[in-house]
PyMOL Python script that loads the backbone (N, CA, C, O; Angstrom):
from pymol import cmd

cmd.read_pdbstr("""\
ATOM      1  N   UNK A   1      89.702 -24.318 178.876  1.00  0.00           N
ATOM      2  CA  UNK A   1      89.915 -25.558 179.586  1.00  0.00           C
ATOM      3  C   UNK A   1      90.854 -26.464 178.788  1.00  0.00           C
ATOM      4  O   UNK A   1      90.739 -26.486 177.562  1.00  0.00           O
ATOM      5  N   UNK A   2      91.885 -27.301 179.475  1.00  0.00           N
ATOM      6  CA  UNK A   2      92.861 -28.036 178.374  1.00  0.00           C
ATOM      7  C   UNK A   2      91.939 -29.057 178.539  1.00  0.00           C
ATOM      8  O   UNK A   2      90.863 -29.039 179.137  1.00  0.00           O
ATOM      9  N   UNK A   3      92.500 -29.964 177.927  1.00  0.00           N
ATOM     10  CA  UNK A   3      91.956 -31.527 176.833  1.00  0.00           C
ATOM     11  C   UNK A   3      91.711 -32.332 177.784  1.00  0.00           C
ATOM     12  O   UNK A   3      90.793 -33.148 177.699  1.00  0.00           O
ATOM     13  N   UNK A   4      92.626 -32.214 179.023  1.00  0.00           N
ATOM     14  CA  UNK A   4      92.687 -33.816 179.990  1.00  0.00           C
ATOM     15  C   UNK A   4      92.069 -33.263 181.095  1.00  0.00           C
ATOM     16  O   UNK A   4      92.069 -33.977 182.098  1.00  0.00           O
ATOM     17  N   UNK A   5      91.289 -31.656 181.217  1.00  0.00           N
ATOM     18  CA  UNK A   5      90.507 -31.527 181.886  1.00  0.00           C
ATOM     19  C   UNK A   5      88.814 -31.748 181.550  1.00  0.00           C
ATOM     20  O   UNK A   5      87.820 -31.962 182.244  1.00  0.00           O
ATOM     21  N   UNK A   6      89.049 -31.593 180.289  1.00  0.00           N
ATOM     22  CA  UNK A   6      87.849 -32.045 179.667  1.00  0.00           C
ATOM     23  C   UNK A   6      87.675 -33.330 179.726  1.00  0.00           C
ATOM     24  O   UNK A   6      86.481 -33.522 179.955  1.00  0.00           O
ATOM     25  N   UNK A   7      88.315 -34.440 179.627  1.00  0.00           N
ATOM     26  CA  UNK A   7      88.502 -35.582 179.650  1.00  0.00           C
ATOM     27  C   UNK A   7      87.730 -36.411 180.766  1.00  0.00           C
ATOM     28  O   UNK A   7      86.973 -37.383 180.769  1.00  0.00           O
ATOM     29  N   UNK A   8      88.399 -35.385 181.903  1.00  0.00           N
ATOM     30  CA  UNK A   8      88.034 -35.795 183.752  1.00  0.00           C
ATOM     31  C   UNK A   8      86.750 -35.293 183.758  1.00  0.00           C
ATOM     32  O   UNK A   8      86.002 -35.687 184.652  1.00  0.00           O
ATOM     33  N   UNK A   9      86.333 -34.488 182.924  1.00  0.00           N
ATOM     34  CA  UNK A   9      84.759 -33.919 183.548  1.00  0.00           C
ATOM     35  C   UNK A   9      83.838 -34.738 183.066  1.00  0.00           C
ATOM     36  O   UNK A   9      82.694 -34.759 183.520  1.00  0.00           O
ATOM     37  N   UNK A  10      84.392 -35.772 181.743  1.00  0.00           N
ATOM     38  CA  UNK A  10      83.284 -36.220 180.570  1.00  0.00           C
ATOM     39  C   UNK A  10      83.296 -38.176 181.456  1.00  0.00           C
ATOM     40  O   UNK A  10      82.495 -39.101 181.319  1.00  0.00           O
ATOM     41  N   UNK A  11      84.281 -38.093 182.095  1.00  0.00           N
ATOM     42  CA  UNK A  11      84.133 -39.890 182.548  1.00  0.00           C
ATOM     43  C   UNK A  11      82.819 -39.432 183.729  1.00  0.00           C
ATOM     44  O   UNK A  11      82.413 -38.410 184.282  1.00  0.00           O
ATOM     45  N   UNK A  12      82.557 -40.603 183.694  1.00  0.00           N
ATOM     46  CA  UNK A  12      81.207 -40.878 185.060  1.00  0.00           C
ATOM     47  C   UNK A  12      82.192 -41.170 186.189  1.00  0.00           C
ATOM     48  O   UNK A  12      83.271 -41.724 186.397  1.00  0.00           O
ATOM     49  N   UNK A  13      80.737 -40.150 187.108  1.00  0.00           N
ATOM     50  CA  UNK A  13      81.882 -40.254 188.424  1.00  0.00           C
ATOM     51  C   UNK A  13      82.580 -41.117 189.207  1.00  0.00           C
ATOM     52  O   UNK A  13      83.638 -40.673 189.653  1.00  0.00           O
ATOM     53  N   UNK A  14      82.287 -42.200 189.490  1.00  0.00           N
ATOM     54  CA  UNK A  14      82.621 -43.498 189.906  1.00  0.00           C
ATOM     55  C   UNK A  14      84.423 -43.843 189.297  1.00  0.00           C
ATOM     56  O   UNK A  14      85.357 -44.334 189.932  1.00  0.00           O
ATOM     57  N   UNK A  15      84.385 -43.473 188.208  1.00  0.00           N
ATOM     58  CA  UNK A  15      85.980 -43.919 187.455  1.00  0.00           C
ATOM     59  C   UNK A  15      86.847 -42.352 187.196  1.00  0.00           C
ATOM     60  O   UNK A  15      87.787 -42.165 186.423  1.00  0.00           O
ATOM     61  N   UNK A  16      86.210 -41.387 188.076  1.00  0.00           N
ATOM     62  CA  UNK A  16      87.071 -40.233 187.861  1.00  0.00           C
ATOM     63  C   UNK A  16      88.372 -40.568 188.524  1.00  0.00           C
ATOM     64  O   UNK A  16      89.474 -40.554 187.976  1.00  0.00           O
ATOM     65  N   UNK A  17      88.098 -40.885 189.830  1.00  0.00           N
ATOM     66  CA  UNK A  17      89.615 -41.044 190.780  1.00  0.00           C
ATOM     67  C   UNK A  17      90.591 -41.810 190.061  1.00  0.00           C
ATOM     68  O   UNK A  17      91.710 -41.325 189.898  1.00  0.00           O
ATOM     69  N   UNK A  18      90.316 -42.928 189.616  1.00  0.00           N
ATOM     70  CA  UNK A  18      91.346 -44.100 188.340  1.00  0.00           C
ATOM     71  C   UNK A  18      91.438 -43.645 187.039  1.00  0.00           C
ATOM     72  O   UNK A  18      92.138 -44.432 186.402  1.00  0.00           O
ATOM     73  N   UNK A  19      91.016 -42.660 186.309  1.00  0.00           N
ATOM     74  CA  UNK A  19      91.261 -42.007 185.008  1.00  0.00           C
ATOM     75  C   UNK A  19      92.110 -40.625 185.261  1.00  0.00           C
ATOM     76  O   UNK A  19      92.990 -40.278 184.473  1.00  0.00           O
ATOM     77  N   UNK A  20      91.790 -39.914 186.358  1.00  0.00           N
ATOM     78  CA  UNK A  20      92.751 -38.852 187.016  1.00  0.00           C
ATOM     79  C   UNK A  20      93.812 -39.211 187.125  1.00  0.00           C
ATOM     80  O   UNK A  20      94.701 -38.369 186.999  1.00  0.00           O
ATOM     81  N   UNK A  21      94.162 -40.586 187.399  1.00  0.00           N
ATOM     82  CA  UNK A  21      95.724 -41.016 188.248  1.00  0.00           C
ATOM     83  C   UNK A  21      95.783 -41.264 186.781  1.00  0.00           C
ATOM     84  O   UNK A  21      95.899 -40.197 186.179  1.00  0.00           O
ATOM     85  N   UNK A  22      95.744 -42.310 185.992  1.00  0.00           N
ATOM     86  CA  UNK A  22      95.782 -42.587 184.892  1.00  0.00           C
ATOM     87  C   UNK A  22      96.739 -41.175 184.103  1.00  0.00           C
ATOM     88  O   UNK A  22      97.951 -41.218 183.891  1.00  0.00           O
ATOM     89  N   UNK A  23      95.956 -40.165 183.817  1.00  0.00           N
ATOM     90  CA  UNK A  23      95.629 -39.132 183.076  1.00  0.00           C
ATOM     91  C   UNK A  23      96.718 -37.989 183.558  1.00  0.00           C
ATOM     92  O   UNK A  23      97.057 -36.922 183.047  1.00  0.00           O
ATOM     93  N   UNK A  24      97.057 -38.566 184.575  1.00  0.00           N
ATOM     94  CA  UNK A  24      98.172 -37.824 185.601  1.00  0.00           C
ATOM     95  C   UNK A  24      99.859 -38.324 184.706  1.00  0.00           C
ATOM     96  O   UNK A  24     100.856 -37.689 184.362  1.00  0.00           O
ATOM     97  N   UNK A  25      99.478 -39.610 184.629  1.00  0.00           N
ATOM     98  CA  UNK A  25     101.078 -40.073 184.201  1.00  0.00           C
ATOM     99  C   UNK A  25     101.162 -40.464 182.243  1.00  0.00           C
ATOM    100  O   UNK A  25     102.048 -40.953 181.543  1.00  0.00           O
ATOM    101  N   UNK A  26     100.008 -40.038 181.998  1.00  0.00           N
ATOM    102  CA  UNK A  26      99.719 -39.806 180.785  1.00  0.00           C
ATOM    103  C   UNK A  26     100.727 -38.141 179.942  1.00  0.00           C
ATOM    104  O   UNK A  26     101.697 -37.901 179.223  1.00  0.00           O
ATOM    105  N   UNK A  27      99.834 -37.565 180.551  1.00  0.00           N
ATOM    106  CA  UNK A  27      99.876 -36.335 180.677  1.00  0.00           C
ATOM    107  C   UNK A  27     101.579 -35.718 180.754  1.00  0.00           C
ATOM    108  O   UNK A  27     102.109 -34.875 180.029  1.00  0.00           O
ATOM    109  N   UNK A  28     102.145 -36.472 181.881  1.00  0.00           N
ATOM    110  CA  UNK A  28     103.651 -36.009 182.055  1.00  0.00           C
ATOM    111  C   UNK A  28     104.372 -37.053 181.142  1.00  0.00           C
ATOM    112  O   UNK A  28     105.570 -36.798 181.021  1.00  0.00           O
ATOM    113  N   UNK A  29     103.908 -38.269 180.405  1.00  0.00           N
ATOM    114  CA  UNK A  29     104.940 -38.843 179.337  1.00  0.00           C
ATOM    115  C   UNK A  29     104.533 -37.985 178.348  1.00  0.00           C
ATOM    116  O   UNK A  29     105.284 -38.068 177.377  1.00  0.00           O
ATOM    117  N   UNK A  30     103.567 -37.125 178.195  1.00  0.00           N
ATOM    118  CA  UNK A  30     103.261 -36.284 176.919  1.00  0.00           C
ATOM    119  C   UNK A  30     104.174 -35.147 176.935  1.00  0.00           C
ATOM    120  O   UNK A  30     104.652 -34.730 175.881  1.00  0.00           O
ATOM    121  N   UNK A  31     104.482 -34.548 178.212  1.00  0.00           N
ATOM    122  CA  UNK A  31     105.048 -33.586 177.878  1.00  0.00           C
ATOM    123  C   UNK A  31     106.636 -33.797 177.829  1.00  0.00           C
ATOM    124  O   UNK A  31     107.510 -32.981 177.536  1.00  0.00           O
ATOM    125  N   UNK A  32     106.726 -34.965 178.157  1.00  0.00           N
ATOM    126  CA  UNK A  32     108.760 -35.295 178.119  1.00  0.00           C
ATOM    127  C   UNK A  32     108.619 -35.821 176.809  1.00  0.00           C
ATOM    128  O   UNK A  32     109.683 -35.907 176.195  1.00  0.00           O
ATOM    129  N   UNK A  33     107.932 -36.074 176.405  1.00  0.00           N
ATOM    130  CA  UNK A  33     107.827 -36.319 174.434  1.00  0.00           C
ATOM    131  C   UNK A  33     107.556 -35.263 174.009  1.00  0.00           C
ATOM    132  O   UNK A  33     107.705 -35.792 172.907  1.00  0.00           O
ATOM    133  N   UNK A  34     107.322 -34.360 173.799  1.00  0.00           N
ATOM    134  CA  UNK A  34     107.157 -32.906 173.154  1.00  0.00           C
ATOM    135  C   UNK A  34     108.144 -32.293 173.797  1.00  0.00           C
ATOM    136  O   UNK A  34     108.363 -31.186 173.307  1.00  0.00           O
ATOM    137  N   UNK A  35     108.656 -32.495 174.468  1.00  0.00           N
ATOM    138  CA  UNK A  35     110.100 -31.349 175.411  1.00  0.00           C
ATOM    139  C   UNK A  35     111.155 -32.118 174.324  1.00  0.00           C
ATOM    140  O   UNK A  35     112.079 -31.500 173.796  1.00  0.00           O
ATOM    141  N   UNK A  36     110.971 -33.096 174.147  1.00  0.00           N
ATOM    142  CA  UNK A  36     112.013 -34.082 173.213  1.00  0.00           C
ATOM    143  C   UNK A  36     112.140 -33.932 172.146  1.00  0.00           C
ATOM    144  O   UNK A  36     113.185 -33.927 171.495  1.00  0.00           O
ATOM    145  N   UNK A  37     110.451 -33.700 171.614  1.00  0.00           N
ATOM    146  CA  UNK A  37     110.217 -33.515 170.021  1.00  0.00           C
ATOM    147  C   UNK A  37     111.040 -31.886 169.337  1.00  0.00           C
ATOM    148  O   UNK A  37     111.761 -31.772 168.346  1.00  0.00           O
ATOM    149  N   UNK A  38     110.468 -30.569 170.546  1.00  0.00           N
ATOM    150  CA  UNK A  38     111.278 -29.771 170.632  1.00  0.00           C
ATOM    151  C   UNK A  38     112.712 -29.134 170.583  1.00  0.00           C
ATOM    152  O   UNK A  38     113.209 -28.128 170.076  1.00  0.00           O
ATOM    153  N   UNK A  39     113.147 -30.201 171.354  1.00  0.00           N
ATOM    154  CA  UNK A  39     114.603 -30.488 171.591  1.00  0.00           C
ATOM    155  C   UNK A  39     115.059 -30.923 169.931  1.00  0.00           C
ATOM    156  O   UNK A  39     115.660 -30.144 169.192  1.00  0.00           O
ATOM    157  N   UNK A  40     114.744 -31.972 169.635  1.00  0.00           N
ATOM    158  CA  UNK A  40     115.218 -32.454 168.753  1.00  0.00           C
ATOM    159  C   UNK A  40     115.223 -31.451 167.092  1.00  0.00           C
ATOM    160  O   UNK A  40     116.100 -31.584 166.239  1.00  0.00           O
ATOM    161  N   UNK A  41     114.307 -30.718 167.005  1.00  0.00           N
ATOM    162  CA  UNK A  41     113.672 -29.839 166.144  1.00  0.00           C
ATOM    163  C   UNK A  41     114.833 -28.649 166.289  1.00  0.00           C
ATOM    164  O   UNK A  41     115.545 -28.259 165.364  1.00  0.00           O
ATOM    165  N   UNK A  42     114.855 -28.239 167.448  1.00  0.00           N
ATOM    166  CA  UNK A  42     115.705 -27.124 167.605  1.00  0.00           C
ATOM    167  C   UNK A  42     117.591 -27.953 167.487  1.00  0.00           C
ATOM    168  O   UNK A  42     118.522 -27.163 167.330  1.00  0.00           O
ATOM    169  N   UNK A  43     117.817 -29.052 167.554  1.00  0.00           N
ATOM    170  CA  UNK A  43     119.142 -29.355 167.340  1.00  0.00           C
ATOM    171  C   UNK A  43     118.977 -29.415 166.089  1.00  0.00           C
ATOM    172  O   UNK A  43     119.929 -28.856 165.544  1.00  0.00           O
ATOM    173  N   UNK A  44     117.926 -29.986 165.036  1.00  0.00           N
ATOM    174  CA  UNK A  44     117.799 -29.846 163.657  1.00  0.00           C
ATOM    175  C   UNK A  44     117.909 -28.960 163.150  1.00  0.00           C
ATOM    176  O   UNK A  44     118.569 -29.104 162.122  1.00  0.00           O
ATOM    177  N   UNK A  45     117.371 -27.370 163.444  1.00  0.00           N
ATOM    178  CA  UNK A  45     117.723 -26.576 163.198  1.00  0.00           C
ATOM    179  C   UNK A  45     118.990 -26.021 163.331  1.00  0.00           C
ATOM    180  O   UNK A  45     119.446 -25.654 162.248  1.00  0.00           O
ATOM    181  N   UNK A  46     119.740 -25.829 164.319  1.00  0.00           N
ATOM    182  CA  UNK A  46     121.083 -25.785 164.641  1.00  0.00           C
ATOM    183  C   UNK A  46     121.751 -26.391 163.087  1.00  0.00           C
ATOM    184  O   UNK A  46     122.129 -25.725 162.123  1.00  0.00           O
ATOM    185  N   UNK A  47     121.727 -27.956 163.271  1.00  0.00           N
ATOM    186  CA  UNK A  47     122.212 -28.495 162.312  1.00  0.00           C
ATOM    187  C   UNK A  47     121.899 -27.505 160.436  1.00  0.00           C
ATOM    188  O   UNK A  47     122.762 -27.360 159.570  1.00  0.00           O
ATOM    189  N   UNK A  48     120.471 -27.033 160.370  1.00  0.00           N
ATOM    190  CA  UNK A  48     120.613 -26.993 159.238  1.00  0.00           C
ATOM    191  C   UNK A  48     120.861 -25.151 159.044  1.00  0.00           C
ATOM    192  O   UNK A  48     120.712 -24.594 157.957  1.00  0.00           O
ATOM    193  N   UNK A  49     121.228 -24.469 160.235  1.00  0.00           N
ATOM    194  CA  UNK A  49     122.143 -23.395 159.945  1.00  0.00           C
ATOM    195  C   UNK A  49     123.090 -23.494 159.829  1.00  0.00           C
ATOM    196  O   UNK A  49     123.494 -22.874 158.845  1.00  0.00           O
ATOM    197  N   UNK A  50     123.974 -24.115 160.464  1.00  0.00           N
ATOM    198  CA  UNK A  50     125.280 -24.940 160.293  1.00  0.00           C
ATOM    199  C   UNK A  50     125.480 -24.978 158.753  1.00  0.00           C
ATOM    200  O   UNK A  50     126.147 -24.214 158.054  1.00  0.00           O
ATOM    201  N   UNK A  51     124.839 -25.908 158.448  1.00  0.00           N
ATOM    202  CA  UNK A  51     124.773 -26.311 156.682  1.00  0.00           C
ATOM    203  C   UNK A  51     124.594 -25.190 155.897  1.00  0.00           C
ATOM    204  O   UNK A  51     125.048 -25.113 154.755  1.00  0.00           O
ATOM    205  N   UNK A  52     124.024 -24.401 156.384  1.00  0.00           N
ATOM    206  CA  UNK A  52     123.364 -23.057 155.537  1.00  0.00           C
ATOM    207  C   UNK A  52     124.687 -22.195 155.351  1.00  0.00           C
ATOM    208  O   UNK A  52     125.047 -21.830 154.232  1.00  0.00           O
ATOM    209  N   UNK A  53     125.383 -21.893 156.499  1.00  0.00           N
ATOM    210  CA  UNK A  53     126.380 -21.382 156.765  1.00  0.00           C
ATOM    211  C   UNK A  53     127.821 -21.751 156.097  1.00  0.00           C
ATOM    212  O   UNK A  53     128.716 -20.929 155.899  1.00  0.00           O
ATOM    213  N   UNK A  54     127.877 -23.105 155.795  1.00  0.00           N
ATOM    214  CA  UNK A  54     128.929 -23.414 155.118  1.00  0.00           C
ATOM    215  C   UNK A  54     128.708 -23.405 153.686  1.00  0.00           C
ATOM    216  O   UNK A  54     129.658 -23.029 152.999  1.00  0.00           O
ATOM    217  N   UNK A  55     127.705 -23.725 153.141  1.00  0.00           N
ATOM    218  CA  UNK A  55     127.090 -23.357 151.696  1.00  0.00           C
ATOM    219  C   UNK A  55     127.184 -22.148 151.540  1.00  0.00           C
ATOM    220  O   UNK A  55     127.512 -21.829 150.397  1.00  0.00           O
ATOM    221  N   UNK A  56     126.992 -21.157 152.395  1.00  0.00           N
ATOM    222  CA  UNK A  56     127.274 -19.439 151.434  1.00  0.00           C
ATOM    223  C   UNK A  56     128.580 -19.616 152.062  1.00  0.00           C
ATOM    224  O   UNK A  56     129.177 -18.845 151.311  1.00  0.00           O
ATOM    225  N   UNK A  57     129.348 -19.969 152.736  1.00  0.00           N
ATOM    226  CA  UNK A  57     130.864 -19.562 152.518  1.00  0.00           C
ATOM    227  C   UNK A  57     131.709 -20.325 151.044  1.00  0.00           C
ATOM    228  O   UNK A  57     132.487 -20.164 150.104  1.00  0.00           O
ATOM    229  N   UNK A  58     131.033 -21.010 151.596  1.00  0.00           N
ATOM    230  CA  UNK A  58     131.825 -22.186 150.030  1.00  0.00           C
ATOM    231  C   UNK A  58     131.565 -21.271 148.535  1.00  0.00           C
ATOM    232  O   UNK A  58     132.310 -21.350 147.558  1.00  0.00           O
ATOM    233  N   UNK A  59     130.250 -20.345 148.634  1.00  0.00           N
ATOM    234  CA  UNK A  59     129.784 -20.344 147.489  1.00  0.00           C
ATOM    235  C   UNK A  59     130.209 -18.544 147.429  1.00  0.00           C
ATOM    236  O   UNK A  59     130.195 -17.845 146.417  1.00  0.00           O
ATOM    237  N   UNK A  60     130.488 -18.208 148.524  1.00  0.00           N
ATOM    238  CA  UNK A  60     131.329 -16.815 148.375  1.00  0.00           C
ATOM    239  C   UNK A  60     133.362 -16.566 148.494  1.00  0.00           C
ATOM    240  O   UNK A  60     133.856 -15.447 148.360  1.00  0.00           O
TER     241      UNK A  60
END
""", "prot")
cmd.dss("prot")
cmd.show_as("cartoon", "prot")
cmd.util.cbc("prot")
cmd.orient("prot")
C-alpha cells in the first residue's frame, strides 16, 4: 500500500472526502518535485561526465 493511501484509511471518516482532495494535489506537487529533483541530478551528472571527460583528456 503507498503512504497517501495509508494516510486516507487512518483519517476518520467524516474528513476523508477533504483530506483525499487535499492529498490529491499534494501528491501531484510531490511528484513534479521529484521529476525535478531527478531531472536536475541527471543534468548534474551529465555535467560531471563532461568534467570527467575533459580531465582524462587534459591529463592524457
Amino acid at each position: 500500500m503507498r503512504t497517501f493511501d495509508l494516510i486516507r484509511d487512518a483519517v476518520l471518516p467524516e474528513f476523508r472526502d477533504r483530506v483525499a482532495e487535499y492529498l490529491v494535489q499534494y501528491e501531484t506537487e510531490l511528484r513534479g518535485y521529484l521529476r525535478g529533483l531527478n531531472t536536475t541530478r541527471v543534468l548534474g551528472m551529465a555535467d560531471w561526465e563532461e568534467l570527467d571527460r575533459r580531465i582524462t583528456e587534459s591529463w592524457l
